[in-house]
N, C-alpha and C positions, 0 to 999 in steps of 0.2 A: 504494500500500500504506500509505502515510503518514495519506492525506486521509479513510480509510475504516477501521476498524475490522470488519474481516472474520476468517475463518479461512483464506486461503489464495486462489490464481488457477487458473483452470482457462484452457491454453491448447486450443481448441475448431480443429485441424486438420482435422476431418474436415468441417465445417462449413467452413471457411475454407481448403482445402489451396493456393489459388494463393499461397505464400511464393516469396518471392527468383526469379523468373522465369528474370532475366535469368543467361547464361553454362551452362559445364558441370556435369553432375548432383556431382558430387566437390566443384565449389563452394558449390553450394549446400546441402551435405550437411554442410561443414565454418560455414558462415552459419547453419545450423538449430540445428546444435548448439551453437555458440557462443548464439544467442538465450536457448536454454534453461538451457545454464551461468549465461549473468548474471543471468536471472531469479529461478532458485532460488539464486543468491549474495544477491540483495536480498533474496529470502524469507527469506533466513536470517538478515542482518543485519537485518531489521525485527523478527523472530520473539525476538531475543536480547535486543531494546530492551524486547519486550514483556513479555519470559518463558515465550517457550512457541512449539514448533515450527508454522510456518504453512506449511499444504498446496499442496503444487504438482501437480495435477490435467494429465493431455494425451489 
């Protein structure tokens, strides 16, 4: 998000759904969502450096 001067990430699941394989669906339920928490936390902290909300697409 740094390297690029965009508007936001789109994370493309439907295209790519083999996430976290490995363990129980509850784990990896809790692994998903956490990904995405941290994502749109750096979207957010990059968005504030910039001045202006940067989109988180799924």
């Amino acid at each position: 998000m740094r390297r690029y001067d965009c508007d936001g990430l789109e994370l493309d699941f439907n295209r790519f759904p083999a996430f976290f394989k490995d363990g129980p669906t509850e784990g990896r339920v809790v692994k998903m969502n956490s990904l995405v928490e941290r994502t749109r936390t750096l979207l957010d902290r990059v968005g504030d450096e910039r001045g202006h909300r940067l989109r988180l697409c799924q």
